[in-house]
N, CA, C and O atoms as a GROMACS GRO file, in nm:
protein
  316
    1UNK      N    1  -8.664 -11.386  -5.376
    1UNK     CA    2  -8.761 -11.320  -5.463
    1UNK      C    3  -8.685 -11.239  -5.569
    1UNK      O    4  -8.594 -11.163  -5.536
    2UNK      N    5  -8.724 -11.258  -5.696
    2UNK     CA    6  -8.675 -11.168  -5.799
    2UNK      C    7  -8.695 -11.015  -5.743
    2UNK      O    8  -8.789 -10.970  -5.677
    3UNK      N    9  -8.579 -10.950  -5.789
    3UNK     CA   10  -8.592 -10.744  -5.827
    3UNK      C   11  -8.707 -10.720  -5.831
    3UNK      O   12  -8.776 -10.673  -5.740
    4UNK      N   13  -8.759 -10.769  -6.012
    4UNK     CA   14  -8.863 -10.746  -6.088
    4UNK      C   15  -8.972 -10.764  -5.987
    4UNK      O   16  -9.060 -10.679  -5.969
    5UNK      N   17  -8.967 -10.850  -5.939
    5UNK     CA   18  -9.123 -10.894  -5.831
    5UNK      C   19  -9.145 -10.855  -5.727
    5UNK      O   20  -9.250 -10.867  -5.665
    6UNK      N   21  -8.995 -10.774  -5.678
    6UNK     CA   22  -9.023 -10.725  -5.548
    6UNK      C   23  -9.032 -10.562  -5.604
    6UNK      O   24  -9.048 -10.476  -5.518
    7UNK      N   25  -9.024 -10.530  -5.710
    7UNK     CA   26  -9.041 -10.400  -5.779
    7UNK      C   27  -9.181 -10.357  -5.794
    7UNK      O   28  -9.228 -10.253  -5.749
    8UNK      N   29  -9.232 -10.433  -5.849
    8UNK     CA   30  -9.332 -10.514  -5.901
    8UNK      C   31  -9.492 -10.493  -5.785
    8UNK      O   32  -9.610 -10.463  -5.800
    9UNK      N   33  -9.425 -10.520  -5.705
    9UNK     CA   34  -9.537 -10.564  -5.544
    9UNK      C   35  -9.542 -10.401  -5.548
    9UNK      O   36  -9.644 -10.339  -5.578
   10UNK      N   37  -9.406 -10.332  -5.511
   10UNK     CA   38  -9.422 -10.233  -5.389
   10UNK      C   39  -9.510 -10.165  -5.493
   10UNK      O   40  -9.625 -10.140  -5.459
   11UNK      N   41  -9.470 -10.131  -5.621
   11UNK     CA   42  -9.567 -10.064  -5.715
   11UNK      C   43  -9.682 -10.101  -5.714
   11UNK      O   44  -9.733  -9.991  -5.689
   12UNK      N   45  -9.755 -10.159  -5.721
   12UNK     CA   46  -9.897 -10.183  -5.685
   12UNK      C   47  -9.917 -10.156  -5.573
   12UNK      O   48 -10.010 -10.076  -5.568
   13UNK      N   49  -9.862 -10.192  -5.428
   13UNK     CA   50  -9.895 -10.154  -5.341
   13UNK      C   51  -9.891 -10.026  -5.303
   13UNK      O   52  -9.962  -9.991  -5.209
   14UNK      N   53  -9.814  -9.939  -5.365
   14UNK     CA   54  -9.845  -9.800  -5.373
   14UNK      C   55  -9.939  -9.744  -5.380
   14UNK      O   56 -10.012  -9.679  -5.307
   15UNK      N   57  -9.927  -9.800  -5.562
   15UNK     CA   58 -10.072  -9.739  -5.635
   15UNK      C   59 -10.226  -9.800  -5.554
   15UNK      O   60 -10.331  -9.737  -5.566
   16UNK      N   61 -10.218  -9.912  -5.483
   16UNK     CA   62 -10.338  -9.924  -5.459
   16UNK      C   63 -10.379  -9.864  -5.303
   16UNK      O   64 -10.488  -9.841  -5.251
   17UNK      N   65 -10.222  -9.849  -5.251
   17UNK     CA   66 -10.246  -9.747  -5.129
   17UNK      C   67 -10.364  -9.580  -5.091
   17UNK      O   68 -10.414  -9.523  -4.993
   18UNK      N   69 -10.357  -9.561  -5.270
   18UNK     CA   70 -10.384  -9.395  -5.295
   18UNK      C   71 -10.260  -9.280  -5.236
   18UNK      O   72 -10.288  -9.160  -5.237
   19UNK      N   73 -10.147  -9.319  -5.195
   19UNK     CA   74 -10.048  -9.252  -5.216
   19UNK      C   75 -10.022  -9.187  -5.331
   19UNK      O   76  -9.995  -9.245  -5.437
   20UNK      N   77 -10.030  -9.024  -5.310
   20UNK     CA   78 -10.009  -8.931  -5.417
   20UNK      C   79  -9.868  -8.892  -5.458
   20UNK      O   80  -9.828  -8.841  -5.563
   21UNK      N   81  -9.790  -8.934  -5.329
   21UNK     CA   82  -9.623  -8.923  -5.336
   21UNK      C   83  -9.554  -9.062  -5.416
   21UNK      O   84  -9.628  -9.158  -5.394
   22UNK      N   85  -9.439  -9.100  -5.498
   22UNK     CA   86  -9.372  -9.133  -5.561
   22UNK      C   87  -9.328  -9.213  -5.433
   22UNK      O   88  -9.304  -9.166  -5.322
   23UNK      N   89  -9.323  -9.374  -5.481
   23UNK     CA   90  -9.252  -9.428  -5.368
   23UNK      C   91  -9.203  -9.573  -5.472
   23UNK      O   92  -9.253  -9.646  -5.557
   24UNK      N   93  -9.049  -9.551  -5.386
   24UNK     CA   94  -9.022  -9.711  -5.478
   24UNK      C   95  -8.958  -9.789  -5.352
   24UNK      O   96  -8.977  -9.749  -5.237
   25UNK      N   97  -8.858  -9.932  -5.389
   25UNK     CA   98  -8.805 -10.004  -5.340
   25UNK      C   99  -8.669  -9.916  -5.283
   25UNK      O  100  -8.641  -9.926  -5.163
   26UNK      N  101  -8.593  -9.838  -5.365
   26UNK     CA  102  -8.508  -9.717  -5.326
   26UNK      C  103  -8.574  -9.609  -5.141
   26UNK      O  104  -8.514  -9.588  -5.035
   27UNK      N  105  -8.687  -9.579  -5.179
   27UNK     CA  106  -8.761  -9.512  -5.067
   27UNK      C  107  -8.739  -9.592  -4.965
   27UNK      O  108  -8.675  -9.547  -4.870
   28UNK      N  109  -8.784  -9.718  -4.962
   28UNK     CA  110  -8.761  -9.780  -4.854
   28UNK      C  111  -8.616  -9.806  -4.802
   28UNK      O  112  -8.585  -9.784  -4.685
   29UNK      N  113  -8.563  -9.836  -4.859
   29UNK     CA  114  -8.383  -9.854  -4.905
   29UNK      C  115  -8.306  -9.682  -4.754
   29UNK      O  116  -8.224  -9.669  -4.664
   30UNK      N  117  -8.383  -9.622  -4.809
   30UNK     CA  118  -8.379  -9.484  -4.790
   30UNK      C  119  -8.409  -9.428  -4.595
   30UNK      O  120  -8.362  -9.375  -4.494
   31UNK      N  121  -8.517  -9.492  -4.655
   31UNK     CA  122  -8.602  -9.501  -4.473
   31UNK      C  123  -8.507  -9.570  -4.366
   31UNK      O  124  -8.455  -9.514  -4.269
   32UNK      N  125  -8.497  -9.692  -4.400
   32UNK     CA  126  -8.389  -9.801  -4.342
   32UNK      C  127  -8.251  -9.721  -4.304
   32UNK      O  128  -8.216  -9.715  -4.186
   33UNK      N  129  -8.182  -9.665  -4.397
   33UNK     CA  130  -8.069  -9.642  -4.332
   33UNK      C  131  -8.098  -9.520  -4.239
   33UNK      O  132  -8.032  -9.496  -4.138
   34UNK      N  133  -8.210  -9.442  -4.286
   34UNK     CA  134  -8.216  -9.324  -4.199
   34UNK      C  135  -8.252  -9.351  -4.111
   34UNK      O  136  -8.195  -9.297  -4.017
   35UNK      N  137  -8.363  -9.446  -4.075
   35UNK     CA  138  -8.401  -9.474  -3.915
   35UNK      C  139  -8.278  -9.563  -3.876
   35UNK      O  140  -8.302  -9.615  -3.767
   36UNK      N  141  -8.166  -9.597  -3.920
   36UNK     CA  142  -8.059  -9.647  -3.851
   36UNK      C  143  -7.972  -9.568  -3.781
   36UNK      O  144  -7.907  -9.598  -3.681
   37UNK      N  145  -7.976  -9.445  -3.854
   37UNK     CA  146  -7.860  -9.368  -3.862
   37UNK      C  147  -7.945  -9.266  -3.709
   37UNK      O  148  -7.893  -9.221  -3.607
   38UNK      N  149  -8.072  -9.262  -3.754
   38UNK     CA  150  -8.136  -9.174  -3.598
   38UNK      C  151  -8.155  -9.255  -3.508
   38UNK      O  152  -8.152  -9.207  -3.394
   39UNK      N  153  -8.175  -9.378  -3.518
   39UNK     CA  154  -8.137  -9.453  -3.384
   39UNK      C  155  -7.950  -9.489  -3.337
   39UNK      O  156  -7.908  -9.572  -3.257
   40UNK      N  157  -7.889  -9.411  -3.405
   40UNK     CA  158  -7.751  -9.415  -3.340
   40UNK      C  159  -7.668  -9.501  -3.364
   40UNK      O  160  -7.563  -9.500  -3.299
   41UNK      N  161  -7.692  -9.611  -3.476
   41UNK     CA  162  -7.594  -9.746  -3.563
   41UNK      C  163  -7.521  -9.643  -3.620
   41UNK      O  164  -7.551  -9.543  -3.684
   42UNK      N  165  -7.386  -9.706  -3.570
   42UNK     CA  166  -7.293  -9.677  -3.622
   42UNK      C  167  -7.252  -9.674  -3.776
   42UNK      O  168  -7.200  -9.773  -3.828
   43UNK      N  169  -7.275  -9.568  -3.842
   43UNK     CA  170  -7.250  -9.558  -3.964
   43UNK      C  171  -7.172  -9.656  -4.063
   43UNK      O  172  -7.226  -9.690  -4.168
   44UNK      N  173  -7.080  -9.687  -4.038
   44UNK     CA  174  -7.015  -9.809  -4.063
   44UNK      C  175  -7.070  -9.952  -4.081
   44UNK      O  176  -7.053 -10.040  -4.165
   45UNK      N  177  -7.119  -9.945  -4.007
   45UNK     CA  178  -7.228 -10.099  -3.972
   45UNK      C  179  -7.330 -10.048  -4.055
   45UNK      O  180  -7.345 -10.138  -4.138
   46UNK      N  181  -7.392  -9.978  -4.076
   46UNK     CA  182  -7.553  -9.892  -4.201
   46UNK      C  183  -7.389  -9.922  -4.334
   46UNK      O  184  -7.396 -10.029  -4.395
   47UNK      N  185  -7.334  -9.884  -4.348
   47UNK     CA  186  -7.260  -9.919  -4.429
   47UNK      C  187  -7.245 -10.056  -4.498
   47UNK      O  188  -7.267 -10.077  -4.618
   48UNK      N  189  -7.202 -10.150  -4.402
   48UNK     CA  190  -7.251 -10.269  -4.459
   48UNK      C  191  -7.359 -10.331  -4.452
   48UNK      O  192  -7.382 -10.432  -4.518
   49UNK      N  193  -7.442 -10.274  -4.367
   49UNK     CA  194  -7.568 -10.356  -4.446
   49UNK      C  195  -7.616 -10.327  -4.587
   49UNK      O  196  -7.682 -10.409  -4.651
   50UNK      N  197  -7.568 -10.160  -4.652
   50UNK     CA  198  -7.659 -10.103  -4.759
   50UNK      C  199  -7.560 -10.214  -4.827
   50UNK      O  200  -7.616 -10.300  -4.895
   51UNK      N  201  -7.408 -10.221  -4.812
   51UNK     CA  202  -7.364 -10.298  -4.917
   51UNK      C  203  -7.267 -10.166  -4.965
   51UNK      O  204  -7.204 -10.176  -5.071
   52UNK      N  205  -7.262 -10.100  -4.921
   52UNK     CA  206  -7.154  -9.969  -4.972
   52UNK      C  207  -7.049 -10.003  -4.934
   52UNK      O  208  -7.024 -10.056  -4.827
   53UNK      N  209  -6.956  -9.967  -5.044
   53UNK     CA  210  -6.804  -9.964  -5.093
   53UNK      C  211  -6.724  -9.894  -5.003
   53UNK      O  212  -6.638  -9.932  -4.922
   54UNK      N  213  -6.783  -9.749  -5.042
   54UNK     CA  214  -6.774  -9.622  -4.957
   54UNK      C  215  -6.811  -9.540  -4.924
   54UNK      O  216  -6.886  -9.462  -4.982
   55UNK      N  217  -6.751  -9.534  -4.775
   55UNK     CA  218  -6.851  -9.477  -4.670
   55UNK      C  219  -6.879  -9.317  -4.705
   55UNK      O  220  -6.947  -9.247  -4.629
   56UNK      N  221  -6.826  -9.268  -4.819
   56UNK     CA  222  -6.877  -9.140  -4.841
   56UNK      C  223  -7.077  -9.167  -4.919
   56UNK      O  224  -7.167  -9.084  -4.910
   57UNK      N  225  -7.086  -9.292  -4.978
   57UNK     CA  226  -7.223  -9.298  -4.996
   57UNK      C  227  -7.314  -9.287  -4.890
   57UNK      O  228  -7.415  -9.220  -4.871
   58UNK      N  229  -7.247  -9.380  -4.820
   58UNK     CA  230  -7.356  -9.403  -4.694
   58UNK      C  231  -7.351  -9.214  -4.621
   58UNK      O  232  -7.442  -9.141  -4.584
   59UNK      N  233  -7.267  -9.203  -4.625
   59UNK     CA  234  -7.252  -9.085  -4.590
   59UNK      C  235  -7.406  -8.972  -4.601
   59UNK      O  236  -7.476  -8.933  -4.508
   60UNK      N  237  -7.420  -8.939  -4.771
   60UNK     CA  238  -7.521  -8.917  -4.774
   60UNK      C  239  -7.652  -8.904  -4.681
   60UNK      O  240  -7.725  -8.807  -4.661
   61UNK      N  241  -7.658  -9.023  -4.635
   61UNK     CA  242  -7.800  -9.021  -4.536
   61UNK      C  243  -7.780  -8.956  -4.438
   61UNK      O  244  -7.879  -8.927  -4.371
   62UNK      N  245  -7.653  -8.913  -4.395
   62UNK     CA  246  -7.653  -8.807  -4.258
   62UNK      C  247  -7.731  -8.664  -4.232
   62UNK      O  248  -7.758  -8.594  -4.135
   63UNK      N  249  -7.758  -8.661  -4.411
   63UNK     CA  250  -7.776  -8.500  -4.418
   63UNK      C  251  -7.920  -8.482  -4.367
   63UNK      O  252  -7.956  -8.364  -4.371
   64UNK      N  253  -8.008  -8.563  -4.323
   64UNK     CA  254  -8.126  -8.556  -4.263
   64UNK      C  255  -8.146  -8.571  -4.096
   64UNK      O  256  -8.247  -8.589  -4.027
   65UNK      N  257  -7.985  -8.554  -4.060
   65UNK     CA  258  -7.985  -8.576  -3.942
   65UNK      C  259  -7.932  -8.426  -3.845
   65UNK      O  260  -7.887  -8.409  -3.731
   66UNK      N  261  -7.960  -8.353  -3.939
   66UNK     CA  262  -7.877  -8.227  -3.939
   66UNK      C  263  -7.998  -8.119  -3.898
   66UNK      O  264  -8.042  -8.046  -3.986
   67UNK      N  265  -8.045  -8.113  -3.774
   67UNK     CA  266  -8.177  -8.059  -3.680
   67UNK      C  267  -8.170  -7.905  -3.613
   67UNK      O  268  -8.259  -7.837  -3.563
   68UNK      N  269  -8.034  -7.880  -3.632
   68UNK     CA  270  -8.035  -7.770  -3.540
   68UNK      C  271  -8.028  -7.773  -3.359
   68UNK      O  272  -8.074  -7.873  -3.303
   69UNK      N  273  -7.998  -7.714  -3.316
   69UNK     CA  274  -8.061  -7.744  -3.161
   69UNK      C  275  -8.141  -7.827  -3.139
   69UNK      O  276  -8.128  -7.931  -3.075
   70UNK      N  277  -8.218  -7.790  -3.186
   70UNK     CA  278  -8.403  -7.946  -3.180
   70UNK      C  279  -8.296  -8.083  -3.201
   70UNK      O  280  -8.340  -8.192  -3.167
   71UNK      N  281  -8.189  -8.077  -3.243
   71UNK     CA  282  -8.146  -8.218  -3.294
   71UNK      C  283  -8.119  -8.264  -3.174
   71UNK      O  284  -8.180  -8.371  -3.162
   72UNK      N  285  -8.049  -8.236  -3.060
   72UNK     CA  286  -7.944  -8.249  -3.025
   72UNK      C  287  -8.030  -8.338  -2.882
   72UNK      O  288  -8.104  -8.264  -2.816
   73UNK      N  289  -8.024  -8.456  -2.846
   73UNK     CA  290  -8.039  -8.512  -2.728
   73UNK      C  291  -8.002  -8.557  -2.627
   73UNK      O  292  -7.898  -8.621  -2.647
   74UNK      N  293  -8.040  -8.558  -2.496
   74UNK     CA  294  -7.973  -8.582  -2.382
   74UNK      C  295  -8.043  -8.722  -2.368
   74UNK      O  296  -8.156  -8.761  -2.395
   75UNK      N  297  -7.910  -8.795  -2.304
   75UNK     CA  298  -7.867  -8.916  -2.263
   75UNK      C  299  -8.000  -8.967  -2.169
   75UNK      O  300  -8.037  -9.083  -2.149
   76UNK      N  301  -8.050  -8.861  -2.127
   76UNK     CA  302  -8.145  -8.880  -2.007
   76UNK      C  303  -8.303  -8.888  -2.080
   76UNK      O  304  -8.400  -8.921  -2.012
   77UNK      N  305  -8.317  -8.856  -2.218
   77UNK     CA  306  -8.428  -8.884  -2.358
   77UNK      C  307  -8.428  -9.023  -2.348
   77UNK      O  308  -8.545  -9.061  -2.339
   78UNK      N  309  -8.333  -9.135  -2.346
   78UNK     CA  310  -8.343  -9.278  -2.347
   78UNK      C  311  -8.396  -9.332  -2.242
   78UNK      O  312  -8.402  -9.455  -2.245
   79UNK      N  313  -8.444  -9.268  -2.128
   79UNK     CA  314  -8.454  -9.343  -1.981
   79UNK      C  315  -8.578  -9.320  -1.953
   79UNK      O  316  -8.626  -9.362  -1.848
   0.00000   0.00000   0.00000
């Protein structure tokens, strides 16, 4: 599928959502690595899937992973 058309879709599908928040193909882009990065994929690997050079980009998305105490989970949360 073309950029343009997959640009194209999500924008309408936005707008016809009634979403008042700003959302593009980037947003999603966005979501993806972050739910990678909170389900525990190894940064590296979110790395190559985004297609990053360097890992200081990917980097970036960590900063939403940064919770405080509340962040922090036990092994025994998965079971």
């Amino acid at each position: 599928m073309d950029d343009g058309l997959t640009q194209r879709a999500i924008k309408d599908a936005v707008s016809n959502s009634g979403l008042t928040k700003r959302a593009t193909c980037h947003t999603f882009r966005h979501s993806f690595a972050t739910h990678l990065l909170e389900g525990r994929y190894d940064i590296r690997k979110v790395q190559e899937l985004l297609g990053h050079k360097d890992i200081k980009t990917t980097m970036v998305y960590t900063h939403v992973l940064n919770r405080g105490p509340s962040g922090v989970r036990s092994p025994m949360d998965e079971l």
